[in-house]
TIDRENTOR-624248 format. One record per atom (N, C-alpha, C): residue number from 0; z, y, x. Coordinates in nm, 2 decimals. Layout:
> tivo;zz;yy;xx
> NUM;Z;Y;X
...
//
This chain:
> tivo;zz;yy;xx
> 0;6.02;-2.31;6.72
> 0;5.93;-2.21;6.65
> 0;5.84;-2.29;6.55
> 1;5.78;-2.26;6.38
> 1;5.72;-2.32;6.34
> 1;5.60;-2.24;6.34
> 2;5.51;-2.30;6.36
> 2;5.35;-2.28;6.37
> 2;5.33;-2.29;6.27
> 3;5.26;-2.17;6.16
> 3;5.18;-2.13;6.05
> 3;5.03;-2.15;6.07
> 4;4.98;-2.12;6.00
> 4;4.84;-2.11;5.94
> 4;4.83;-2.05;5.87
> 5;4.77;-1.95;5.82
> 5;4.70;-1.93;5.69
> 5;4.57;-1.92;5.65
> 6;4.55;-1.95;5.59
> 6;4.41;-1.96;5.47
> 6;4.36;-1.90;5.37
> 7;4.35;-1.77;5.38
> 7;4.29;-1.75;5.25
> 7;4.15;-1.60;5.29
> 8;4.05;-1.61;5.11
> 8;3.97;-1.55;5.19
> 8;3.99;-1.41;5.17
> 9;4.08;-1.31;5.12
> 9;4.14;-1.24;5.10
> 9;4.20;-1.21;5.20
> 10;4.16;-1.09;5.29
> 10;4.26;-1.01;5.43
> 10;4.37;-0.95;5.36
> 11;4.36;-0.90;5.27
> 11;4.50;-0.80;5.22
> 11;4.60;-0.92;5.22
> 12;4.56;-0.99;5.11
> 12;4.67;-1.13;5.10
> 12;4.71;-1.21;5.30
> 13;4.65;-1.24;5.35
> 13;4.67;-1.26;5.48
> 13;4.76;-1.17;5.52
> 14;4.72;-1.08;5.54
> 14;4.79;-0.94;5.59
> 14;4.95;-0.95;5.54
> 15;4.94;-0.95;5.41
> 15;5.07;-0.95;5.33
> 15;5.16;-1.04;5.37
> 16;5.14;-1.19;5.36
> 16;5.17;-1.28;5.41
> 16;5.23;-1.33;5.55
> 17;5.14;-1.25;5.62
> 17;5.19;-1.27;5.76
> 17;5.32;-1.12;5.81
> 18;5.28;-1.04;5.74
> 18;5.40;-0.94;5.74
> 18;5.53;-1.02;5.72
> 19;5.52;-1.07;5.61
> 19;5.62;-1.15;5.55
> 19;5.67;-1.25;5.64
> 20;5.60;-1.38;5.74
> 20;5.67;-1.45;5.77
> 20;5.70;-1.37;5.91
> 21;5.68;-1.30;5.97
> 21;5.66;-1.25;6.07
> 21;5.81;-1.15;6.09
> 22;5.90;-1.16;5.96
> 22;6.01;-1.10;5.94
> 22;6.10;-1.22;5.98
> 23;6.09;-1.32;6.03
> 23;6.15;-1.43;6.04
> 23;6.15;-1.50;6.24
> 24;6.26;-1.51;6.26
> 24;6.25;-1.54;6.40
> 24;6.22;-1.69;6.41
> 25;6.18;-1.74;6.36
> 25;6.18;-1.88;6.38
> 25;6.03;-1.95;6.36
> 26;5.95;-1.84;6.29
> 26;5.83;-1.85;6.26
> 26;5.74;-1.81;6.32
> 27;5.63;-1.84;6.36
> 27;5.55;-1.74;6.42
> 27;5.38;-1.77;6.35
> 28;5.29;-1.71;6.29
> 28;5.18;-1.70;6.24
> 28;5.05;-1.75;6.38
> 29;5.04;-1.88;6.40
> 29;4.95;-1.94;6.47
> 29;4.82;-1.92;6.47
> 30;4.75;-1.90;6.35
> 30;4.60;-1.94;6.35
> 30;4.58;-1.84;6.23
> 31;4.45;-1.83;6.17
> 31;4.47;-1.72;6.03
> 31;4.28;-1.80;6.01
> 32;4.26;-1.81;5.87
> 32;4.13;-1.84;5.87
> 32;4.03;-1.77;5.71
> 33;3.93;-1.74;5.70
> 33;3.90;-1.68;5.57
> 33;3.84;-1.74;5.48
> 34;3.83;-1.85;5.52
> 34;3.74;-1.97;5.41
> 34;3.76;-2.12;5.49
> 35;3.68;-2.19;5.40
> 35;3.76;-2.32;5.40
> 35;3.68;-2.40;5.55
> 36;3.54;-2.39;5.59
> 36;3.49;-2.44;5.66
> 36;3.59;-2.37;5.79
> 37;3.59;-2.25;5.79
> 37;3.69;-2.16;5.94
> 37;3.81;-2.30;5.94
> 38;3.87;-2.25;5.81
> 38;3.99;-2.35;5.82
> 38;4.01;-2.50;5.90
> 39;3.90;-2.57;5.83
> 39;3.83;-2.74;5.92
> 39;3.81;-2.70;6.04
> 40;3.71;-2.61;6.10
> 40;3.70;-2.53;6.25
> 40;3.81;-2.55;6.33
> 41;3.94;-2.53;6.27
> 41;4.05;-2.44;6.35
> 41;4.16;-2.50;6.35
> 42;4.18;-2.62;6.22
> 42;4.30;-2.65;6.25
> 42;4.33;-2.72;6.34
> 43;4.26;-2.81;6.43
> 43;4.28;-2.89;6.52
> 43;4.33;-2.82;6.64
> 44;4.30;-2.70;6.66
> 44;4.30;-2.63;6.78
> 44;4.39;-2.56;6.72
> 45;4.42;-2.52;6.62
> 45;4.57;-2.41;6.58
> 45;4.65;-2.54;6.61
> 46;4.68;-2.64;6.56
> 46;4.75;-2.78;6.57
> 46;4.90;-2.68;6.48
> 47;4.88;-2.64;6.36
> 47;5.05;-2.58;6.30
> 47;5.14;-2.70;6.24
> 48;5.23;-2.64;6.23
> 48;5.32;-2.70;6.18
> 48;5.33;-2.70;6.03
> 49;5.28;-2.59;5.97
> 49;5.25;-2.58;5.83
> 49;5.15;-2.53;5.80
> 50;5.05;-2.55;5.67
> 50;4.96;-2.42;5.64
> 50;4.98;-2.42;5.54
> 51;4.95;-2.28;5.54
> 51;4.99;-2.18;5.40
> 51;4.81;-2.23;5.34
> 52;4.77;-2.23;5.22
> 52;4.64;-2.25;5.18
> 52;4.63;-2.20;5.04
> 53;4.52;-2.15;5.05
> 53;4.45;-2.09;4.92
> 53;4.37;-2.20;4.86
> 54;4.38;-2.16;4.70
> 54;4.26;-2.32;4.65
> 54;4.16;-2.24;4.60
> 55;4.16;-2.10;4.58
> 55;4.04;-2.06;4.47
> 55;3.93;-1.96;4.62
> 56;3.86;-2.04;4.68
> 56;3.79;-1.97;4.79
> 56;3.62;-2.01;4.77
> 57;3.56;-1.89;4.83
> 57;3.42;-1.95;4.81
> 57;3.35;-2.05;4.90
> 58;3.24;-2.13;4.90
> 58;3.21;-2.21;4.97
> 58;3.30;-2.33;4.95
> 59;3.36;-2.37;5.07
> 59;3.47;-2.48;5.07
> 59;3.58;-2.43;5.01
> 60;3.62;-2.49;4.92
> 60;3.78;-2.47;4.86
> 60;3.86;-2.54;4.92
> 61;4.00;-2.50;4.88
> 61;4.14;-2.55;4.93
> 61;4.11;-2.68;4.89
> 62;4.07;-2.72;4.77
> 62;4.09;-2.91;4.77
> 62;3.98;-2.94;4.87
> 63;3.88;-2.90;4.89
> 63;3.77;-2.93;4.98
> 63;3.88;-2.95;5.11
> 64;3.93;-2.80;5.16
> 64;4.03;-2.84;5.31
> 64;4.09;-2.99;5.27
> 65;4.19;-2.97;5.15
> 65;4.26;-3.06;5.14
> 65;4.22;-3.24;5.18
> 66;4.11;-3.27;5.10
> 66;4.02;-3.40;5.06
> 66;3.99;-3.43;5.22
> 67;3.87;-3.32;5.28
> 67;3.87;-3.34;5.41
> 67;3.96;-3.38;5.56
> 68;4.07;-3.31;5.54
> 68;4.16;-3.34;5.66
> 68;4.23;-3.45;5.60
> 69;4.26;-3.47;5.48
> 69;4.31;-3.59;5.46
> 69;4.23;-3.73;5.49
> 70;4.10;-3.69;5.46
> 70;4.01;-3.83;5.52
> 70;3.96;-3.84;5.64
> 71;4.00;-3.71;5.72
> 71;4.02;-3.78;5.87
> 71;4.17;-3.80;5.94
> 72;4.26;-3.79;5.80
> 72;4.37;-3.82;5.83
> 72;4.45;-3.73;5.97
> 73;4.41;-3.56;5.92
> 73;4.42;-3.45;5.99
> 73;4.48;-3.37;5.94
> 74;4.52;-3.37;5.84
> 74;4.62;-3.25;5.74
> 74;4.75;-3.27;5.76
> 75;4.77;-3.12;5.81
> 75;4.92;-3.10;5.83
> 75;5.01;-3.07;5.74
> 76;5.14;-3.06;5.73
> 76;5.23;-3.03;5.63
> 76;5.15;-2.89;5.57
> 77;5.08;-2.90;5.42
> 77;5.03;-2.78;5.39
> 77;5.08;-2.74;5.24
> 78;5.15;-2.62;5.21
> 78;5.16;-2.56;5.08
> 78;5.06;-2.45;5.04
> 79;5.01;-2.49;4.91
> 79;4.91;-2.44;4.80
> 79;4.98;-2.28;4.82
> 80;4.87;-2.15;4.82
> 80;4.91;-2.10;4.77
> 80;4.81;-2.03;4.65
> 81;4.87;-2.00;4.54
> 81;4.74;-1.92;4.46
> 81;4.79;-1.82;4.40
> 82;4.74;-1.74;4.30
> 82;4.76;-1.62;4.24
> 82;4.77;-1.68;4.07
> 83;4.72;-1.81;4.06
> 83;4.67;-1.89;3.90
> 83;4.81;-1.97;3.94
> 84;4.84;-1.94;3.83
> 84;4.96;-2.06;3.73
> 84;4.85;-2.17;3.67
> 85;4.82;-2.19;3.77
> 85;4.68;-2.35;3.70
> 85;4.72;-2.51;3.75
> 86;4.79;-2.56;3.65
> 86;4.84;-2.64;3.65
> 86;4.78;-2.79;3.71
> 87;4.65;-2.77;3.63
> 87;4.53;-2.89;3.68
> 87;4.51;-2.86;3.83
> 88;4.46;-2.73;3.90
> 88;4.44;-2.73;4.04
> 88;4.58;-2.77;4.10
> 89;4.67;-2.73;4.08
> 89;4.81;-2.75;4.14
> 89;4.79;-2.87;4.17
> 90;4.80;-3.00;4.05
> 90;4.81;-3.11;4.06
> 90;4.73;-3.13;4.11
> 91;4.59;-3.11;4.10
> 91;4.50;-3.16;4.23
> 91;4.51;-3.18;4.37
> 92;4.56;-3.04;4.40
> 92;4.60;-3.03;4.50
> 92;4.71;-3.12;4.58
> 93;4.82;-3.17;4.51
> 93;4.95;-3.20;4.54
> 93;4.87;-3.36;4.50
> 94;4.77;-3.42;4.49
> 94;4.70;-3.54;4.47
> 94;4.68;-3.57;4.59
> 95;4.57;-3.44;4.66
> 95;4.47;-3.44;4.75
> 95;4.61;-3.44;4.88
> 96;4.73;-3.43;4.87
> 96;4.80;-3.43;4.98
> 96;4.85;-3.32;5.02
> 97;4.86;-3.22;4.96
> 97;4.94;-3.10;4.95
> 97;5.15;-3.11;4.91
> 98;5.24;-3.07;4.97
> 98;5.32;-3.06;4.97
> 98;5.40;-3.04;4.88
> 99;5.35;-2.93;4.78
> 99;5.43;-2.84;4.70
> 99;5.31;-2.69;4.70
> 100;5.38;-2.60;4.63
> 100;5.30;-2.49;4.59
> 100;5.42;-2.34;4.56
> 101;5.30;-2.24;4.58
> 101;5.35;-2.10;4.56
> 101;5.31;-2.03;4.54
> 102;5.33;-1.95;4.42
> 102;5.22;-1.83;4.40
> 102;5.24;-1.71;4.50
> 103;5.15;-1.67;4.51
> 103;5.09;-1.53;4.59
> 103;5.20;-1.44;4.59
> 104;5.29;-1.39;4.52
> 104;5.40;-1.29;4.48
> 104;5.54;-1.36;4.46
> 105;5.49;-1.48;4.52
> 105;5.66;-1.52;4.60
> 105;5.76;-1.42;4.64
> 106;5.87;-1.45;4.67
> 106;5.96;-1.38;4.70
> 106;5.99;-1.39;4.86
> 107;6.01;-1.31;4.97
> 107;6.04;-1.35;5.11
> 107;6.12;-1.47;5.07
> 108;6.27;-1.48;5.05
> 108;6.33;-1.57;5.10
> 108;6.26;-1.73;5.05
> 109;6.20;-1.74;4.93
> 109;6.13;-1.84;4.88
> 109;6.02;-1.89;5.02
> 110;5.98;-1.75;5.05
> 110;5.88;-1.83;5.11
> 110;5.91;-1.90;5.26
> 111;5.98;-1.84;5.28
> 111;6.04;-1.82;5.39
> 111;6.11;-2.02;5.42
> 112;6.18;-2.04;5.33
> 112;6.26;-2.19;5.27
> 112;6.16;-2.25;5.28
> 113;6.01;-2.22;5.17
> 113;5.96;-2.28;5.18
> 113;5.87;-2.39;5.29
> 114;5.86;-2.24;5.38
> 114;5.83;-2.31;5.50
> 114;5.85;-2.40;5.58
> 115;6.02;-2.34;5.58
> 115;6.10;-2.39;5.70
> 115;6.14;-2.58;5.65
> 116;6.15;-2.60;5.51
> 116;6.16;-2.70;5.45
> 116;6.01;-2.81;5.40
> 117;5.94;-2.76;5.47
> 117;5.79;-2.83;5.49
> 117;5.77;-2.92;5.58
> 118;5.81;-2.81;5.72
> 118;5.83;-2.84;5.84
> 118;5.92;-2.92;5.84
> 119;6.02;-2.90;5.84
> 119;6.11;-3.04;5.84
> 119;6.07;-3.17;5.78
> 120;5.99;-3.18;5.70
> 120;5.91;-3.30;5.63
> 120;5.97;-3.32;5.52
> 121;6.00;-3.20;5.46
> 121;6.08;-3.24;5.30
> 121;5.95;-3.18;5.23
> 122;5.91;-3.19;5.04
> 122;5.88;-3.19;4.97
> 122;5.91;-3.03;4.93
> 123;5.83;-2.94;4.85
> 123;5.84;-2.85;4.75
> 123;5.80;-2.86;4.59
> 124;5.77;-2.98;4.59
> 124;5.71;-3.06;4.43
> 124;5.88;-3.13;4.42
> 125;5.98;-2.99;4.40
> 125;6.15;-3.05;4.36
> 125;6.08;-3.18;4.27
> 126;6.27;-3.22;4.23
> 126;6.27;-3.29;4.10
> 126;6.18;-3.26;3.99
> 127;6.10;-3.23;4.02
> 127;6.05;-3.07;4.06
> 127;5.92;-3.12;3.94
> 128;5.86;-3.08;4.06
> 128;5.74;-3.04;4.01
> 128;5.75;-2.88;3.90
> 129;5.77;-2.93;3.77
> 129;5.83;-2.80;3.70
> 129;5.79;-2.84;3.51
> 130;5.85;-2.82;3.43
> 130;5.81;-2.92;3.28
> 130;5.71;-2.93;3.28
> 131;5.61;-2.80;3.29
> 131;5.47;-2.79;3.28
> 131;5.42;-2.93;3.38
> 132;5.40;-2.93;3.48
> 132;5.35;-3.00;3.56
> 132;5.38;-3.17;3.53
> 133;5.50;-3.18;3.48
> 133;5.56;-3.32;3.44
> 133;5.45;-3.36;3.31
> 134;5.45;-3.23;3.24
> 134;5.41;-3.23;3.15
> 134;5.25;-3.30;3.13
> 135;5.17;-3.23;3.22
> 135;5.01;-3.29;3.34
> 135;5.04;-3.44;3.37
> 136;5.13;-3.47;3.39
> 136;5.12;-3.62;3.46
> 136;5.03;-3.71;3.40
> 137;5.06;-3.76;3.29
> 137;5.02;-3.85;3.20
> 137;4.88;-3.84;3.20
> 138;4.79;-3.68;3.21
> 138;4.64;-3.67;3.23
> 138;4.62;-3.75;3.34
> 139;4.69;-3.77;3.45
> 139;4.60;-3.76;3.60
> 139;4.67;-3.93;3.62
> 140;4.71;-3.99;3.52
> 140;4.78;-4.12;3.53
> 140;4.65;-4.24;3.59
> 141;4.51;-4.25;3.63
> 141;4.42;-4.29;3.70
> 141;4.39;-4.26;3.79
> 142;4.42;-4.11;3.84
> 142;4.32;-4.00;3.91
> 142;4.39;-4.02;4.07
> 143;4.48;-4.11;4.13
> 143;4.52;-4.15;4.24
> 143;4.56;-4.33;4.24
> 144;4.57;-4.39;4.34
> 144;4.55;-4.51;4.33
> 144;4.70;-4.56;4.33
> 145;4.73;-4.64;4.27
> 145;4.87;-4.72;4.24
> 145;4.88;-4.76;4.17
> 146;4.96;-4.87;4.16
> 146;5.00;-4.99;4.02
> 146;5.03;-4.95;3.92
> 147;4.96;-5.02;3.80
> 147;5.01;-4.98;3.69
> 147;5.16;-5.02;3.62
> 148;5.18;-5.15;3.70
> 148;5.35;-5.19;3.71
> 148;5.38;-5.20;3.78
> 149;5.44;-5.12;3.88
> 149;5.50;-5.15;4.04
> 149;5.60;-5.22;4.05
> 150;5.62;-5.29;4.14
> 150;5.73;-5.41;4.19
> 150;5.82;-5.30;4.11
> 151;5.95;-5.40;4.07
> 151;6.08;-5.35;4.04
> 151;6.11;-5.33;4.16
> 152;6.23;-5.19;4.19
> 152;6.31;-5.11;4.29
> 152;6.44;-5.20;4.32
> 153;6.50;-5.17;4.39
> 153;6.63;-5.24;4.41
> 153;6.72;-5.12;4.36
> 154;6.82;-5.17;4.36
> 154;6.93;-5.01;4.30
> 154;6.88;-4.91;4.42
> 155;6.91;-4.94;4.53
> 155;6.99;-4.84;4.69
> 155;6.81;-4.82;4.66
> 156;6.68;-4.86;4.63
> 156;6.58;-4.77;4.71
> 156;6.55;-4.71;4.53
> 157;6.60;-4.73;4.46
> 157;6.63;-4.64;4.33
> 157;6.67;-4.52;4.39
> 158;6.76;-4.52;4.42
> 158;6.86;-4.41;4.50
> 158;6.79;-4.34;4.60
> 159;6.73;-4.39;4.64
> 159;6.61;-4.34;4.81
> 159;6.53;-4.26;4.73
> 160;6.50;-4.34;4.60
> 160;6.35;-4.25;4.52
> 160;6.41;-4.11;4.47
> 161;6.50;-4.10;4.44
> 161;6.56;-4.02;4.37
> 161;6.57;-3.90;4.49
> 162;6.63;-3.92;4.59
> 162;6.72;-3.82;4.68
> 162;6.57;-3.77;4.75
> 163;6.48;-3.88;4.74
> 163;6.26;-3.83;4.76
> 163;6.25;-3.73;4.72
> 164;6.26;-3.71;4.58
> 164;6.20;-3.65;4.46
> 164;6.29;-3.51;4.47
> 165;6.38;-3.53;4.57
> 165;6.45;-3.39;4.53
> 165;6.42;-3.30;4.71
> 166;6.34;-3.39;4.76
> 166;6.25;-3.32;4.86
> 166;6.35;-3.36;5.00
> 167;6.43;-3.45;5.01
> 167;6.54;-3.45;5.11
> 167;6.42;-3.57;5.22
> 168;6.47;-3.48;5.38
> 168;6.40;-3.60;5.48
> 168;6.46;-3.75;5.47
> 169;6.42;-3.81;5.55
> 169;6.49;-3.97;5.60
> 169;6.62;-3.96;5.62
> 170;6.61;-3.87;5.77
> 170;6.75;-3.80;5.80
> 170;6.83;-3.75;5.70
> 171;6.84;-3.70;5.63
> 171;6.93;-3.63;5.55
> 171;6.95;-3.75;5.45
> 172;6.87;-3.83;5.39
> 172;6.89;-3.92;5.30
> 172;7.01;-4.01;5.39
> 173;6.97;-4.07;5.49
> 173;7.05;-4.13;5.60
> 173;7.16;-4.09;5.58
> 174;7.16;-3.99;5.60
> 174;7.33;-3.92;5.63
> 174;7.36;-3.90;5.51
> 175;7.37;-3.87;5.42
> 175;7.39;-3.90;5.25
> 175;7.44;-4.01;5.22
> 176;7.40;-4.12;5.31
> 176;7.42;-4.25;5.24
> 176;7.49;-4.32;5.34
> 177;7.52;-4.20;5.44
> 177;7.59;-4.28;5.56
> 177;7.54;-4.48;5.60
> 178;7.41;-4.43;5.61
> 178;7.28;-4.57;5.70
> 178;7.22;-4.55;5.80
> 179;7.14;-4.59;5.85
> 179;7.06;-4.54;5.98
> 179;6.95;-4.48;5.93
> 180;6.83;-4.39;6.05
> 180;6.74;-4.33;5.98
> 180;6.63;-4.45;5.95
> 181;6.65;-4.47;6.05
> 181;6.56;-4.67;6.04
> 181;6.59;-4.74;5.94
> 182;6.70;-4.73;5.88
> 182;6.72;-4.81;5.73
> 182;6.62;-4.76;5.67
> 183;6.66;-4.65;5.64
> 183;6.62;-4.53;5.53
> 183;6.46;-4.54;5.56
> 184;6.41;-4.53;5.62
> 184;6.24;-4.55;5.65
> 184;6.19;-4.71;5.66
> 185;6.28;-4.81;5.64
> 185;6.26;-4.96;5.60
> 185;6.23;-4.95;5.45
> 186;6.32;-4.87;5.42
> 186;6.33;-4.86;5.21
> 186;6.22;-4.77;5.22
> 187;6.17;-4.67;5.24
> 187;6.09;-4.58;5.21
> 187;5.95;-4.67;5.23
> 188;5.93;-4.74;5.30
> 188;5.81;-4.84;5.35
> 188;5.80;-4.93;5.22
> 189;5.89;-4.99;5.16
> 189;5.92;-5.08;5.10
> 189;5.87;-5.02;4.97
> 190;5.91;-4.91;4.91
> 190;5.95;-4.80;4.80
> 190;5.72;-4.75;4.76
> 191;5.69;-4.73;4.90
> 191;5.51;-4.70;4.88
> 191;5.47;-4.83;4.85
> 192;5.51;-4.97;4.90
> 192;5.42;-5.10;4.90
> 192;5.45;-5.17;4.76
> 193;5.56;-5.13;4.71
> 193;5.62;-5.22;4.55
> 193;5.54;-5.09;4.47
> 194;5.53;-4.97;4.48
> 194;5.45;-4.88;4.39
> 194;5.29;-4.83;4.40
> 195;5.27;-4.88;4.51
> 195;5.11;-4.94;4.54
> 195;5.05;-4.78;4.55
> 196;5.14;-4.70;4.63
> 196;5.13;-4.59;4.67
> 196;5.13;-4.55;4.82
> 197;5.03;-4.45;4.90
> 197;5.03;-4.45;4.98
> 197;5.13;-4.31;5.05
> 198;5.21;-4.24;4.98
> 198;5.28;-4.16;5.05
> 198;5.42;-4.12;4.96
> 199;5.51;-4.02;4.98
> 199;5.62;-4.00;4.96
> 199;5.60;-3.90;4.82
> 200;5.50;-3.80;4.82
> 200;5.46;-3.71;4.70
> 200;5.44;-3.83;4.61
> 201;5.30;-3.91;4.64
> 201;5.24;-4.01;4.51
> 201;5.38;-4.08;4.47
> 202;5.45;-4.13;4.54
> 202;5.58;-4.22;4.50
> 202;5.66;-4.13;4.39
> 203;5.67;-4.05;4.41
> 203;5.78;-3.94;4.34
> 203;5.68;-3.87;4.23
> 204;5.57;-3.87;4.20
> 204;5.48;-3.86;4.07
> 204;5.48;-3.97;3.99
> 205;5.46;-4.07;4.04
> 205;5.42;-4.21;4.00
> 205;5.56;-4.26;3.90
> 206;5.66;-4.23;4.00
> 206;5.80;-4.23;3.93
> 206;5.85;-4.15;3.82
> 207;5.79;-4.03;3.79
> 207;5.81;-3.92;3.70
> 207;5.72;-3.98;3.60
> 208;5.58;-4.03;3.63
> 208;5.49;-4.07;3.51
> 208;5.52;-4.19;3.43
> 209;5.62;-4.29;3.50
> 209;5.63;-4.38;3.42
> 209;5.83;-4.40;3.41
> 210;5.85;-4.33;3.44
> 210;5.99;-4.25;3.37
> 210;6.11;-4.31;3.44
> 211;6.07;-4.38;3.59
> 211;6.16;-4.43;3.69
> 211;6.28;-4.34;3.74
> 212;6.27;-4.17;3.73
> 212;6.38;-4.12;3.78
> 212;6.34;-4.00;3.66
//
């Protein structure tokens, strides 16, 4: 069963939301919070498997959740949700350690994937991201920490980066390439330390900004 969360300060949207995942047998709605300090409060003790999160809230905002549980190195697999096509917050967000993103009038099955593909520790920032967003990169080309020339790739973790970027786990890359899952997380180790990046999202932005995949 995956443990949810949601976040937002908006009860109708809550309400809506959990209707929605709650159509799903594999899900179940763990914790529910209305602002951002509730959220810090709770997540330790909801302990989910994903959270759903709002960025536009009063008091603490979703990058506020975000910045914070990332610096006590507390933030669970979480996707952005908002009602704004706002490219700059997106990217913030997905900076601050956010997964991927969805607006508010998602579609069930969308959200539904979305989840379930969170949880498994794949990516929603596809090949992704989206033009617009690719389009953002080059702004925010300071705004997280990594090399301005990263070590050259080897072909095979060329190939690692790529099968990244299209949101696939270790596992699945593994089995794709018929290796072990231990290979596949040797090269992924290898793949943050030559790009002077600390996670699997930064890797696969970093690579889109300087035109690697």
């Amino acid at each position: 069963m995956i443990r949810v969360m949601l976040v937002d300060d908006q009860t109708l949207v809550r309400q809506g939301v959990r209707a929605l995942l709650e159509l799903a047998e594999d899900i179940e709605v763990a914790g529910e919070a209305g602002d951002g300090q509730s959220a810090l409060d709770q997540v330790d003790q909801v302990a989910p498997d994903v959270m759903l999160l709002d960025m536009r809230m009063p008091g603490k905002s979703g990058l506020d959740v975000l910045t914070e549980l990332t610096a006590r190195d507390a933030l669970p697999p979480t996707i952005i949700l908002t009602t704004f096509d706002d490219d700059e917050l997106v990217l913030s967000g997905i900076r601050a350690g956010a997964r991927g993103y969805l607006l508010k009038d998602v579609a069930l099955e969308e959200l539904l994937s979305a989840v379930r593909e969170v949880a498994a520790g794949r990516t929603i920032v596809k090949p992704a991201i989206t033009q617009r967003l690719l389009a953002g990169l080059g702004e925010i080309r300071n705004e997280f920490s990594s090399l301005d020339r990263p070590d050259p790739l080897t072909d095979r973790e060329t190939e690692i980066l790529r099968l990244m970027a299209g949101g696939y786990s270790n596992k699945e890359i593994a089995n794709a390439l018929s290796v072990a899952e231990g290979t596949v997380k040797n090269h992924v180790s290898n793949i943050l330390s030559k790009m002077g990046v600390r996670d699997r999202t930064r890797a696969v932005l970093k690579a889109f900004e300087i035109g690697l995949i």
